[in-house]
mmCIF file of the protein (N, C-alpha, C, O) and its ligand, coordinates in Angstrom:
data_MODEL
# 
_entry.id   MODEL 
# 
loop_
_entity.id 
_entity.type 
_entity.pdbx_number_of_molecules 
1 polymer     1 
2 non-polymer 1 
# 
_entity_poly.entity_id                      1 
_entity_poly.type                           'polypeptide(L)' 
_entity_poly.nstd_linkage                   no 
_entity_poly.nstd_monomer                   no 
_entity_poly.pdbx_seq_one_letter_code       
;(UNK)(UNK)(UNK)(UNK)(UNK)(UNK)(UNK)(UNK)(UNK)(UNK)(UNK)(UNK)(UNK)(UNK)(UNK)(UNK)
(UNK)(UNK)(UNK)(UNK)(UNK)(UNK)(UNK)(UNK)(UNK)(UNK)(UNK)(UNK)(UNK)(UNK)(UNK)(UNK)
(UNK)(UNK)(UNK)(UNK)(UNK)(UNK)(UNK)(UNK)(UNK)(UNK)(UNK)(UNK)(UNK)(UNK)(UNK)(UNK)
(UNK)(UNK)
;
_entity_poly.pdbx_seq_one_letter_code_can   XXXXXXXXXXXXXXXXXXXXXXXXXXXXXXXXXXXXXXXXXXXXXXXXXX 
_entity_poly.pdbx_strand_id                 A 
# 
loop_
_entity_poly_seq.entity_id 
_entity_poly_seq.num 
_entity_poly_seq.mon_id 
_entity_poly_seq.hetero 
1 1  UNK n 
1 2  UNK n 
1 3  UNK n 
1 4  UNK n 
1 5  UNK n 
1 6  UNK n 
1 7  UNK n 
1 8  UNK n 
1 9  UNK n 
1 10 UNK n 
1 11 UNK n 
1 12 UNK n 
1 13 UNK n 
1 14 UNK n 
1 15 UNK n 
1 16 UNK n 
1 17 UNK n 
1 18 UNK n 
1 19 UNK n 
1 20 UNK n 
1 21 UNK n 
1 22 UNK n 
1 23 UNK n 
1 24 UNK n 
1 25 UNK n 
1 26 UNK n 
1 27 UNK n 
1 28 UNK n 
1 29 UNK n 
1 30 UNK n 
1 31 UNK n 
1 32 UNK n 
1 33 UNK n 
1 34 UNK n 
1 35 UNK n 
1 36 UNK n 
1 37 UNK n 
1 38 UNK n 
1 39 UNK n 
1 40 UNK n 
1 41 UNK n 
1 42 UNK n 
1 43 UNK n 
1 44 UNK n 
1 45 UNK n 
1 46 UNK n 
1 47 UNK n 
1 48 UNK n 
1 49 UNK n 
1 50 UNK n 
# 
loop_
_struct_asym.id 
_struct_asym.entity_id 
A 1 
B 2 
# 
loop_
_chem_comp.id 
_chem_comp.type 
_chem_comp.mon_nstd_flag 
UNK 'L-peptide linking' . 
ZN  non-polymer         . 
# 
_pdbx_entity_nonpoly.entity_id   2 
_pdbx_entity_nonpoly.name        ? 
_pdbx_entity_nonpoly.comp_id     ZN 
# 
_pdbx_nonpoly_scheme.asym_id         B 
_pdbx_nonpoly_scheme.entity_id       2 
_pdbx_nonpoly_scheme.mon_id          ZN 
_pdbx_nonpoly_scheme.ndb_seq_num     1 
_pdbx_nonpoly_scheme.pdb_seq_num     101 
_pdbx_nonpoly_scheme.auth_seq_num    101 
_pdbx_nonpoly_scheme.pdb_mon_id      ZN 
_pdbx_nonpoly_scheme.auth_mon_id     ZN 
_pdbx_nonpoly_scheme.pdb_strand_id   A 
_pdbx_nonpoly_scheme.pdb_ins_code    . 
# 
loop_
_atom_site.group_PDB 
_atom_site.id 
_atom_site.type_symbol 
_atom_site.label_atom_id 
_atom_site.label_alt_id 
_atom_site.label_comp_id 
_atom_site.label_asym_id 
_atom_site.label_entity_id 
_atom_site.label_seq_id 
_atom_site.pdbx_PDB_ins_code 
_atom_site.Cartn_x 
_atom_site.Cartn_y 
_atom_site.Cartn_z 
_atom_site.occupancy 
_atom_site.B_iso_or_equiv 
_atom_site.pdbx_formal_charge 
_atom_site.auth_seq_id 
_atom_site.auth_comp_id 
_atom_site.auth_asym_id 
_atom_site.auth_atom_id 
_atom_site.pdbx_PDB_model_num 
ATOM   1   N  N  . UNK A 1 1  ? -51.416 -16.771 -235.273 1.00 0.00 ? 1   UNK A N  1 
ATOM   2   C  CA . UNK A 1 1  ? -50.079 -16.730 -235.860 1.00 0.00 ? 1   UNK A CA 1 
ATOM   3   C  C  . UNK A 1 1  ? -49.115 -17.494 -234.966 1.00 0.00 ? 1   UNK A C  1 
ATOM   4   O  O  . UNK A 1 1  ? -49.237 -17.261 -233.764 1.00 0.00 ? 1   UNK A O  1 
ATOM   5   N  N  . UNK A 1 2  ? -48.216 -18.331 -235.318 1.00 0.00 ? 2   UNK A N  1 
ATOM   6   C  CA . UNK A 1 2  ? -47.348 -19.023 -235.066 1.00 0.00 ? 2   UNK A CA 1 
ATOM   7   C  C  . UNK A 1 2  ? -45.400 -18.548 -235.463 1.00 0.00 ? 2   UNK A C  1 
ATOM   8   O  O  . UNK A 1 2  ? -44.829 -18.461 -236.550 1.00 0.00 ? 2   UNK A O  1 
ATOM   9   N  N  . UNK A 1 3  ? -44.942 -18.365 -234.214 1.00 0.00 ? 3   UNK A N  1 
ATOM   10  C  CA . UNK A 1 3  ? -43.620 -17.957 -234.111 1.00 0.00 ? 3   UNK A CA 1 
ATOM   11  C  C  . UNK A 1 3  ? -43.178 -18.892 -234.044 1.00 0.00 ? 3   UNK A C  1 
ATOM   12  O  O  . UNK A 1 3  ? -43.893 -19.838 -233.714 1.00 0.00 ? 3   UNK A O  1 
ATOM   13  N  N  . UNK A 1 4  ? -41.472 -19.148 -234.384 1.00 0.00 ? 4   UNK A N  1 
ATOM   14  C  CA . UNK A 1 4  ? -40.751 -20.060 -233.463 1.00 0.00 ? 4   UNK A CA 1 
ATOM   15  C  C  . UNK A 1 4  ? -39.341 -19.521 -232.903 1.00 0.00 ? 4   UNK A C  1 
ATOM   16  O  O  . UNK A 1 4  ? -38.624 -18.599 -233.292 1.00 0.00 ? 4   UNK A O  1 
ATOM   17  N  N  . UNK A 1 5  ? -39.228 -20.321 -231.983 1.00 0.00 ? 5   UNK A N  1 
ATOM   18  C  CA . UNK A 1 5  ? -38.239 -19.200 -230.901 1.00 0.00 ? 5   UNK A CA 1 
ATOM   19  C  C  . UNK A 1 5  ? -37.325 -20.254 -230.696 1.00 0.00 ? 5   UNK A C  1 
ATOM   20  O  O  . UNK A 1 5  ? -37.556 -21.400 -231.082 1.00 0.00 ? 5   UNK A O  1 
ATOM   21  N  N  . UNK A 1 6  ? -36.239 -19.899 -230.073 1.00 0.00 ? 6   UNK A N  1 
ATOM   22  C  CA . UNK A 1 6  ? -35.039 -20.657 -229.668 1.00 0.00 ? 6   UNK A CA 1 
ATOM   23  C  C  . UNK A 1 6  ? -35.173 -21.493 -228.575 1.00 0.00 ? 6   UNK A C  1 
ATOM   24  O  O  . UNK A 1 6  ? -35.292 -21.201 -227.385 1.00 0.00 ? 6   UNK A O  1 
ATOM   25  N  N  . UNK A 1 7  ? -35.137 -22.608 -229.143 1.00 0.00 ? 7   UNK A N  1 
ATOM   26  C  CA . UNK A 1 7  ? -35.259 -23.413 -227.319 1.00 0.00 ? 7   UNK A CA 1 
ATOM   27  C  C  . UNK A 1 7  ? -33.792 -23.147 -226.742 1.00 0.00 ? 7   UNK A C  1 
ATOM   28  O  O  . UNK A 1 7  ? -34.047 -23.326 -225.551 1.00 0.00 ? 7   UNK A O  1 
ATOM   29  N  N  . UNK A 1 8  ? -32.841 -22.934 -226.767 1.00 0.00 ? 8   UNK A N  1 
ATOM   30  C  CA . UNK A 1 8  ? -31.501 -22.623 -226.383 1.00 0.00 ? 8   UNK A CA 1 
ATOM   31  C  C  . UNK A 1 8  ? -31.530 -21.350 -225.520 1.00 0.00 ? 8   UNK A C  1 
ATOM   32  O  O  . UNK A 1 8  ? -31.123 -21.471 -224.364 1.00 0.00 ? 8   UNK A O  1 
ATOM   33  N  N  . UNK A 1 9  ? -31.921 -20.252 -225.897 1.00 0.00 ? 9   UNK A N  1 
ATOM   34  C  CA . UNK A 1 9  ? -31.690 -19.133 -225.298 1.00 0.00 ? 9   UNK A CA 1 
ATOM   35  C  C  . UNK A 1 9  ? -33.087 -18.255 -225.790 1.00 0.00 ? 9   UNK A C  1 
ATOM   36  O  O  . UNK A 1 9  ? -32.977 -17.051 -226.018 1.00 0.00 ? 9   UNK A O  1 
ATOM   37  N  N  . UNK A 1 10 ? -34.351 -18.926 -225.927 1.00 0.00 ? 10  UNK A N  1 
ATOM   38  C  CA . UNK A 1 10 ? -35.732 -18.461 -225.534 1.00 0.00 ? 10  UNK A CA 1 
ATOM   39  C  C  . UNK A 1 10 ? -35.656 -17.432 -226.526 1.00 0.00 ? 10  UNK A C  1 
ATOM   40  O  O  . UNK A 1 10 ? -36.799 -16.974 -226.524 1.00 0.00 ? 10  UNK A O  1 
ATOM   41  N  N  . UNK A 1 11 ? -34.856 -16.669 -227.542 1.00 0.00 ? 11  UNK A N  1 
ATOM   42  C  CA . UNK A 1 11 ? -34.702 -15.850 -228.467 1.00 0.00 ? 11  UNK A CA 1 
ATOM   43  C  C  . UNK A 1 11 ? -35.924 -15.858 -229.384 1.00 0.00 ? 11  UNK A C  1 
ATOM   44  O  O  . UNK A 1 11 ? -36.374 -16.988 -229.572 1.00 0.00 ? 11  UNK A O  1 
ATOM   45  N  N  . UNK A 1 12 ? -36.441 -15.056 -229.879 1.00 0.00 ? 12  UNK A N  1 
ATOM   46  C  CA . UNK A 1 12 ? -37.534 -15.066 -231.444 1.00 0.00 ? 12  UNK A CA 1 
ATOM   47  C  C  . UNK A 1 12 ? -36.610 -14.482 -232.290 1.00 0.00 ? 12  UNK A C  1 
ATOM   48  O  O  . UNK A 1 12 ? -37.184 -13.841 -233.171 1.00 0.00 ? 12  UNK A O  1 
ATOM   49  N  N  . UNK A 1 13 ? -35.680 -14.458 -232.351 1.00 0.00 ? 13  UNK A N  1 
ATOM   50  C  CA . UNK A 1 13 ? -34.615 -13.875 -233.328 1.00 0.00 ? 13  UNK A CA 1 
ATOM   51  C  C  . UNK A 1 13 ? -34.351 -14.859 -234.496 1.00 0.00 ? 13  UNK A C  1 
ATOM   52  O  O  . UNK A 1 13 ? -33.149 -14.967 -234.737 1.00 0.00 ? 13  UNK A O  1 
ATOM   53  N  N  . UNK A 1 14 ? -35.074 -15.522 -235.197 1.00 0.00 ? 14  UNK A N  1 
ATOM   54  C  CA . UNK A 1 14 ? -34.952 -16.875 -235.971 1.00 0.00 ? 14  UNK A CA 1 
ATOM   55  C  C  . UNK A 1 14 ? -34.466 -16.404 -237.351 1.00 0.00 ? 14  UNK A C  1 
ATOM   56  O  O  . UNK A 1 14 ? -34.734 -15.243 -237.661 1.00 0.00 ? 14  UNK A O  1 
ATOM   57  N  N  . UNK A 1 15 ? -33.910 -17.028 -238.055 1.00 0.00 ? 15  UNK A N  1 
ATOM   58  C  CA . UNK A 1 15 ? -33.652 -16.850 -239.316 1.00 0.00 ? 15  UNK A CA 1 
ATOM   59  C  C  . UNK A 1 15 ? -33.878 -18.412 -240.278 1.00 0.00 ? 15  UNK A C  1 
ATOM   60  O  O  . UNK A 1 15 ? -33.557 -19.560 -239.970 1.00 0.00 ? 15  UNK A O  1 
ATOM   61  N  N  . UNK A 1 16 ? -34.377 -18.020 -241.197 1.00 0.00 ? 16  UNK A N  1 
ATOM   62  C  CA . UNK A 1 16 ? -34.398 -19.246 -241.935 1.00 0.00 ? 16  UNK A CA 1 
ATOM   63  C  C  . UNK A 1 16 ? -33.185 -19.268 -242.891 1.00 0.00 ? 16  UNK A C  1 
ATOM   64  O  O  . UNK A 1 16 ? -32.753 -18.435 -243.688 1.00 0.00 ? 16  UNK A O  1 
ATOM   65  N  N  . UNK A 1 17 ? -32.738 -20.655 -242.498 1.00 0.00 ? 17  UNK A N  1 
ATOM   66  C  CA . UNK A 1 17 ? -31.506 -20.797 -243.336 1.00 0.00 ? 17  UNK A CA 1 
ATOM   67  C  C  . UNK A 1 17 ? -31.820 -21.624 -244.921 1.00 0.00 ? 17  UNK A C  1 
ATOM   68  O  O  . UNK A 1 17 ? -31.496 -21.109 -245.992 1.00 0.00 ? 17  UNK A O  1 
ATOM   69  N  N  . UNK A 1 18 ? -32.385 -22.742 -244.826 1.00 0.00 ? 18  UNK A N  1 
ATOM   70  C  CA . UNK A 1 18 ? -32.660 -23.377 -245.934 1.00 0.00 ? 18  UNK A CA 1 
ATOM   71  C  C  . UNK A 1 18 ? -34.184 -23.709 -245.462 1.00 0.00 ? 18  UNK A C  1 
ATOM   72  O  O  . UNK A 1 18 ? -34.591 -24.098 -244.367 1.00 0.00 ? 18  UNK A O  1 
ATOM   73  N  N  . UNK A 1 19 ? -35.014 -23.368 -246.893 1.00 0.00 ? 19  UNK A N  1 
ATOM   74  C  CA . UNK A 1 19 ? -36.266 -23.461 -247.113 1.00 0.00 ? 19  UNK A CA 1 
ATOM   75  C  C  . UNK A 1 19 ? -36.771 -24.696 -247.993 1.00 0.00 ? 19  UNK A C  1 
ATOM   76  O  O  . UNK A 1 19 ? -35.742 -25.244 -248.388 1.00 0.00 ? 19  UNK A O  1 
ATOM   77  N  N  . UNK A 1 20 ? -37.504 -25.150 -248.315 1.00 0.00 ? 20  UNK A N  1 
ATOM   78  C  CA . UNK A 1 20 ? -37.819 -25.956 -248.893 1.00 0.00 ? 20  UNK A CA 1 
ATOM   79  C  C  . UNK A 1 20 ? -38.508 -27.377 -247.541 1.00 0.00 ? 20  UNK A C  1 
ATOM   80  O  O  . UNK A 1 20 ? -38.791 -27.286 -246.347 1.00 0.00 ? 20  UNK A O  1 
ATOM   81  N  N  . UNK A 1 21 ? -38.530 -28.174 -248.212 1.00 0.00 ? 21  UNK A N  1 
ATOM   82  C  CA . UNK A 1 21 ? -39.542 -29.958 -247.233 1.00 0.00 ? 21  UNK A CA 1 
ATOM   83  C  C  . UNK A 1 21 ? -38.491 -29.434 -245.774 1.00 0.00 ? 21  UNK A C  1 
ATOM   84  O  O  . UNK A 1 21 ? -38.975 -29.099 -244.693 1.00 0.00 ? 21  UNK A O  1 
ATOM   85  N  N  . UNK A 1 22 ? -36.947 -29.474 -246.095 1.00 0.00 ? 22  UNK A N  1 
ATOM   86  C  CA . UNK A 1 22 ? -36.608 -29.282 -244.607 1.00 0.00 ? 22  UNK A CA 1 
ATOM   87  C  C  . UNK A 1 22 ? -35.936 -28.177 -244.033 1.00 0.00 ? 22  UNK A C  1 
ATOM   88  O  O  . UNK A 1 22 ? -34.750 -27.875 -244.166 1.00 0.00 ? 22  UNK A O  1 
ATOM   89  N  N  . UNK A 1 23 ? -36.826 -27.602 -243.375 1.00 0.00 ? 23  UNK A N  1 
ATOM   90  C  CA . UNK A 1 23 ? -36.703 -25.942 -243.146 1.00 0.00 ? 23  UNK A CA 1 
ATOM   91  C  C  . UNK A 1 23 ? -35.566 -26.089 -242.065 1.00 0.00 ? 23  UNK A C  1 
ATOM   92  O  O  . UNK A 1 23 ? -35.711 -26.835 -241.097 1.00 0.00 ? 23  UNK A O  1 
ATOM   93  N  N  . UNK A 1 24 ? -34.314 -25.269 -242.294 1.00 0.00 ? 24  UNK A N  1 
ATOM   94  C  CA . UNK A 1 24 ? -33.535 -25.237 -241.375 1.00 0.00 ? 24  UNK A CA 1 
ATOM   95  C  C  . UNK A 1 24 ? -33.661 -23.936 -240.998 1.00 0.00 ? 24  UNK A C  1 
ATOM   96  O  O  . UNK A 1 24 ? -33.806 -22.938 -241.705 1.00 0.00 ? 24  UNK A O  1 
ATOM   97  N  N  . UNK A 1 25 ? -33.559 -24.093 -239.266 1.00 0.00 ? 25  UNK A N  1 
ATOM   98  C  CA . UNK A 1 25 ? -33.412 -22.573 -238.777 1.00 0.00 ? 25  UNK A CA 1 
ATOM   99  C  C  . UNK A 1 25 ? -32.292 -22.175 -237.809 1.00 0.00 ? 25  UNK A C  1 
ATOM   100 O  O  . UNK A 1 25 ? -31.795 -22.869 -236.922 1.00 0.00 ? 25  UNK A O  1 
ATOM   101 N  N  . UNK A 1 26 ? -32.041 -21.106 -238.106 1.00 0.00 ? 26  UNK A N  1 
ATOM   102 C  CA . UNK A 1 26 ? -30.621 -20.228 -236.696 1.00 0.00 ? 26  UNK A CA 1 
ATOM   103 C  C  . UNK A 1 26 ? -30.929 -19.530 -235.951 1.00 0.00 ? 26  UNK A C  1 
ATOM   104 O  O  . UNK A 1 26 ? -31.885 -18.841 -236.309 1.00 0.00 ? 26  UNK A O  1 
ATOM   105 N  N  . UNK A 1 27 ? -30.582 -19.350 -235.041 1.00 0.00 ? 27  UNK A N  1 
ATOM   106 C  CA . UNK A 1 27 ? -30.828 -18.456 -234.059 1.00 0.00 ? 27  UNK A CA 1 
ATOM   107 C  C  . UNK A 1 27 ? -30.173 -17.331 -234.778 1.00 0.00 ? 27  UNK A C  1 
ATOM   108 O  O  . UNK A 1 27 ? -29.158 -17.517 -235.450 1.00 0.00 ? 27  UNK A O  1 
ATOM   109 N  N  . UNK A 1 28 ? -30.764 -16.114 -234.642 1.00 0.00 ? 28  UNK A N  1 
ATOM   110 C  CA . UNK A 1 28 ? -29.034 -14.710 -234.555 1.00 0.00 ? 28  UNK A CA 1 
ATOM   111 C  C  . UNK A 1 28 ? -28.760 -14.692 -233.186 1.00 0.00 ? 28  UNK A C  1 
ATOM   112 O  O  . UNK A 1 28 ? -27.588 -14.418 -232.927 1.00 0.00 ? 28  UNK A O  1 
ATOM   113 N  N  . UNK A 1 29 ? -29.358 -14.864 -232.409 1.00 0.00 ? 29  UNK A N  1 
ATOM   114 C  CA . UNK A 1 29 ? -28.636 -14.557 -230.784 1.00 0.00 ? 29  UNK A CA 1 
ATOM   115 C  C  . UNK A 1 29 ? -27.823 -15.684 -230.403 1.00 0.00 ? 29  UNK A C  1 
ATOM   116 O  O  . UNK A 1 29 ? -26.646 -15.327 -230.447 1.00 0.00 ? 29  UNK A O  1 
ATOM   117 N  N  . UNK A 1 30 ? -27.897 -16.497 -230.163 1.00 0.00 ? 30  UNK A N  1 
ATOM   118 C  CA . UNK A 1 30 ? -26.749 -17.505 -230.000 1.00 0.00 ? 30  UNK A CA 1 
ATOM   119 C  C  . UNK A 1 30 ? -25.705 -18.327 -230.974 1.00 0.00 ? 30  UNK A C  1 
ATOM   120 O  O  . UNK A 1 30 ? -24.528 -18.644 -230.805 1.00 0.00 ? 30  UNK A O  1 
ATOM   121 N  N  . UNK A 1 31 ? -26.953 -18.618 -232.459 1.00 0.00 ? 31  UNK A N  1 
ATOM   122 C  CA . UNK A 1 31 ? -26.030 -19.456 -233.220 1.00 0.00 ? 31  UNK A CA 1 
ATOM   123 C  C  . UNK A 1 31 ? -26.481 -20.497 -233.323 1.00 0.00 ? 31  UNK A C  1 
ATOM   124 O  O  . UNK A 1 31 ? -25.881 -21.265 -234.075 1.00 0.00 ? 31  UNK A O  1 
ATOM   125 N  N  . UNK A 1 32 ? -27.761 -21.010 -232.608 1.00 0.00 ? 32  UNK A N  1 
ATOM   126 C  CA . UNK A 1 32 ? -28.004 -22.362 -232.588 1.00 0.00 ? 32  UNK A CA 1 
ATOM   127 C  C  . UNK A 1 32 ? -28.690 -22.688 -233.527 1.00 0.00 ? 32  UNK A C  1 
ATOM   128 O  O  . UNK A 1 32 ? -29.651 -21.927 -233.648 1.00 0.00 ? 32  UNK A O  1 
ATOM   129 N  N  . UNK A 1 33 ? -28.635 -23.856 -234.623 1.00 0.00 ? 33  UNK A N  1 
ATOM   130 C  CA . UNK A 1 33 ? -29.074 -24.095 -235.736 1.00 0.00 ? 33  UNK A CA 1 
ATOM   131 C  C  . UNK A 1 33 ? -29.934 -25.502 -235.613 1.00 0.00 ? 33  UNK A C  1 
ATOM   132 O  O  . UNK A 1 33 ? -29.604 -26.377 -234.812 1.00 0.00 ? 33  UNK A O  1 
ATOM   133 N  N  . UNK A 1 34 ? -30.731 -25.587 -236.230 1.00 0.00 ? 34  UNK A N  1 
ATOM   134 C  CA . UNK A 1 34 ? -31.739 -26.850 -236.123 1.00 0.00 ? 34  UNK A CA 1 
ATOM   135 C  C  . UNK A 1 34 ? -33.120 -26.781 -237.138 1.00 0.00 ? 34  UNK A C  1 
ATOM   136 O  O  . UNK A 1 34 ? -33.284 -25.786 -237.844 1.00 0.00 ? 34  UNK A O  1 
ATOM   137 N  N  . UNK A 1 35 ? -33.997 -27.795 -237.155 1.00 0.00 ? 35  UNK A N  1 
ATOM   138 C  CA . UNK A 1 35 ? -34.850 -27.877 -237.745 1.00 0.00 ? 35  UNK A CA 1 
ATOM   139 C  C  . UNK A 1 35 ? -36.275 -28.483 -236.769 1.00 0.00 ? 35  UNK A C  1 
ATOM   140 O  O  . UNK A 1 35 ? -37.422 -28.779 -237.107 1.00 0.00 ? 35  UNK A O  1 
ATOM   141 N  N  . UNK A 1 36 ? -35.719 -28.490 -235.729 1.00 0.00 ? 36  UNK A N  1 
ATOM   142 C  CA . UNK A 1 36 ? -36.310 -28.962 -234.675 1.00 0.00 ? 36  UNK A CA 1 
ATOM   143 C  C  . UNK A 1 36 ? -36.902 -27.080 -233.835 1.00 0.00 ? 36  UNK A C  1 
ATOM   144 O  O  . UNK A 1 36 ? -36.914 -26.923 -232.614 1.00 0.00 ? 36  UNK A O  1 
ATOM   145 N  N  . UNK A 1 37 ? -37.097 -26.535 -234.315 1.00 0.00 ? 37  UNK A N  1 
ATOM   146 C  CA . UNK A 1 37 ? -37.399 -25.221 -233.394 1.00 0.00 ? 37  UNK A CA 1 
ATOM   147 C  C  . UNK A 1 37 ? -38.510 -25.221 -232.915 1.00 0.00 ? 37  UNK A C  1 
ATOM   148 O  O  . UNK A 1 37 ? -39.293 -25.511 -233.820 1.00 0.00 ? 37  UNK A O  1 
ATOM   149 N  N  . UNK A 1 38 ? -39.113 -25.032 -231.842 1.00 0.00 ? 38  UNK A N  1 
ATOM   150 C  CA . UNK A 1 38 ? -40.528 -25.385 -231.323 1.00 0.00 ? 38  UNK A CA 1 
ATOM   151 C  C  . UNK A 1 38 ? -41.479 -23.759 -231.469 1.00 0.00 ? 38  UNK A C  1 
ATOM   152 O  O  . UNK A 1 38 ? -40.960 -22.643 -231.510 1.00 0.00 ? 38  UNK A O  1 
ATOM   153 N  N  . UNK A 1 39 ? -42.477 -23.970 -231.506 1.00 0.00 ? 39  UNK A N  1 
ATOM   154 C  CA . UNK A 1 39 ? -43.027 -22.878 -232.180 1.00 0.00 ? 39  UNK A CA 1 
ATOM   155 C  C  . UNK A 1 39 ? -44.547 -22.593 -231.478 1.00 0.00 ? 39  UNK A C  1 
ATOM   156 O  O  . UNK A 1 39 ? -45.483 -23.392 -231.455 1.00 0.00 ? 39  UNK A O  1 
ATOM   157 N  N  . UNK A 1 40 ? -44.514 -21.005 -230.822 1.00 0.00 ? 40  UNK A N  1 
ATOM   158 C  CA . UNK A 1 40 ? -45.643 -20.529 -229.812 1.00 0.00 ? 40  UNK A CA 1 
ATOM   159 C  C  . UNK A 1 40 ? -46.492 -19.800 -230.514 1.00 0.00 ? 40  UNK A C  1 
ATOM   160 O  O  . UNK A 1 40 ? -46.298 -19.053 -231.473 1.00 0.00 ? 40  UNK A O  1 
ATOM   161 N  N  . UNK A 1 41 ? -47.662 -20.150 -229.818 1.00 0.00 ? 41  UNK A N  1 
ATOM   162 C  CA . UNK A 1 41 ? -48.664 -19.608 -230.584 1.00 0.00 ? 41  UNK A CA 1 
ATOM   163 C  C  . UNK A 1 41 ? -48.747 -17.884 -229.451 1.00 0.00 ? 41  UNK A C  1 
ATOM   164 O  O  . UNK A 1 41 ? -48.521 -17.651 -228.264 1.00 0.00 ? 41  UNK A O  1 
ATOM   165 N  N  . UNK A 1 42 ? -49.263 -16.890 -230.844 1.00 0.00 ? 42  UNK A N  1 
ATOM   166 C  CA . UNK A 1 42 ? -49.048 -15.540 -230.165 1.00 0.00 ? 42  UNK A CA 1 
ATOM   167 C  C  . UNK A 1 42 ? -50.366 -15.081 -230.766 1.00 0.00 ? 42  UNK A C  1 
ATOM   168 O  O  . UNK A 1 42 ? -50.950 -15.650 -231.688 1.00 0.00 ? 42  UNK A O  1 
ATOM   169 N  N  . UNK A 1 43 ? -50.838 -13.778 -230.014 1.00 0.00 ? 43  UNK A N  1 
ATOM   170 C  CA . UNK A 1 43 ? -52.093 -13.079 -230.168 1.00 0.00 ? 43  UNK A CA 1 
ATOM   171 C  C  . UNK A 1 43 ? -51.274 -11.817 -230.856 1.00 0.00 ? 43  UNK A C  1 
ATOM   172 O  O  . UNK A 1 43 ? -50.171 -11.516 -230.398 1.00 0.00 ? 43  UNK A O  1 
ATOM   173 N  N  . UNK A 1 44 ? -51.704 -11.263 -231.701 1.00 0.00 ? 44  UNK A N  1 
ATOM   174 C  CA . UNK A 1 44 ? -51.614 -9.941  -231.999 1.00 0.00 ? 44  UNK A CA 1 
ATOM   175 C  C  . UNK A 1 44 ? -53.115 -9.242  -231.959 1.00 0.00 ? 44  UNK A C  1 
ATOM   176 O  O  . UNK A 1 44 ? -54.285 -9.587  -232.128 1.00 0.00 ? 44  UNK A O  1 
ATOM   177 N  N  . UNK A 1 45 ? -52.281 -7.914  -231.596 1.00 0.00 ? 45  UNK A N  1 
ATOM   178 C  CA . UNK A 1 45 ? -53.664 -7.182  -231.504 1.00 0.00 ? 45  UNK A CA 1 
ATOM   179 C  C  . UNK A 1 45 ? -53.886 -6.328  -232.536 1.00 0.00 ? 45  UNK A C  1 
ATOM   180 O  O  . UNK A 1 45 ? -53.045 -5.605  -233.071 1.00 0.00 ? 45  UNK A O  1 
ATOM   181 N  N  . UNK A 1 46 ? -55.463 -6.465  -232.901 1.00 0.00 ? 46  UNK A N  1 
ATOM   182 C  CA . UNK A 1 46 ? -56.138 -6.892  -234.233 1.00 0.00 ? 46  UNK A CA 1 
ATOM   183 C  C  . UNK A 1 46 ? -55.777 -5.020  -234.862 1.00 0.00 ? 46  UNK A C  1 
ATOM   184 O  O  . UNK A 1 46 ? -55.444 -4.700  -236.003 1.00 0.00 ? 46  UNK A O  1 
ATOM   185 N  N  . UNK A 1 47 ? -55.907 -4.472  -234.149 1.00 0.00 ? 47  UNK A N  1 
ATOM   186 C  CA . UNK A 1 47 ? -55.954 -2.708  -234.884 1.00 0.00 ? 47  UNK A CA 1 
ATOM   187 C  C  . UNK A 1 47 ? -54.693 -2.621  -235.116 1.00 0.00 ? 47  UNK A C  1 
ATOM   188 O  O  . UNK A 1 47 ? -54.576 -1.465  -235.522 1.00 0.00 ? 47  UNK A O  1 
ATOM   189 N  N  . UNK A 1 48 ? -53.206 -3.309  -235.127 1.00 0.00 ? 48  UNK A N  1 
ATOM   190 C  CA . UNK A 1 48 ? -52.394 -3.359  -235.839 1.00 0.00 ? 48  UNK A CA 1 
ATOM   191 C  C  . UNK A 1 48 ? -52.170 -4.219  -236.628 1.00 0.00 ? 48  UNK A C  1 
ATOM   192 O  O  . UNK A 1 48 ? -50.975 -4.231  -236.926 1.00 0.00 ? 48  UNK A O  1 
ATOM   193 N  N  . UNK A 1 49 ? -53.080 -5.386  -237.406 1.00 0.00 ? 49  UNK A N  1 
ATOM   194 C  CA . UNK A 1 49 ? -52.888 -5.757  -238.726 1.00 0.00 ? 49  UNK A CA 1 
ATOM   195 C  C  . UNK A 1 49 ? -53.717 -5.141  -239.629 1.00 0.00 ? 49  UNK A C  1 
ATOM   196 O  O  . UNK A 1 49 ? -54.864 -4.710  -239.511 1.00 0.00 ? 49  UNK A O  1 
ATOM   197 N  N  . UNK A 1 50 ? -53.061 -5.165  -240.416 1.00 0.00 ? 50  UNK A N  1 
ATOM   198 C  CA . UNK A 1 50 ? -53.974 -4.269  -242.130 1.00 0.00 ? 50  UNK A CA 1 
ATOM   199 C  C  . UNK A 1 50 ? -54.388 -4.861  -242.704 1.00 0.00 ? 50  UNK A C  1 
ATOM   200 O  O  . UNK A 1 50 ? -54.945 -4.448  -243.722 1.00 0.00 ? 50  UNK A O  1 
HETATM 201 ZN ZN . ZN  B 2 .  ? -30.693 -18.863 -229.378 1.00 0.00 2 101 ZN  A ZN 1 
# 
């Protein structure tokens, strides 16, 4: 699974603003808006997905 987090203030607090070919995203913690958000790959652990 793939997150993307704030390069501004390292936040995972993302919101998608406009969806579609060009995904715009916001931070809620700072405000910072872009389509450029860089995005970490994360492990979840497996006995909490259903
Ligand atoms: Zn931020």
């Amino acid at each position: 699974m793939r997150i993307k987090f704030c390069p501004k203030c390292k936040s995972y607090e993302i919101e998608l603003m406009v969806g579609g070919e060009i995904g715009l995203y916001r931070c809620k913690k700072c405000g910072f808006s872009g389509s450029i958000f860089p995005e970490k790959e994360i492990k979840l652990n497996k006995r909490r997905i259903k």
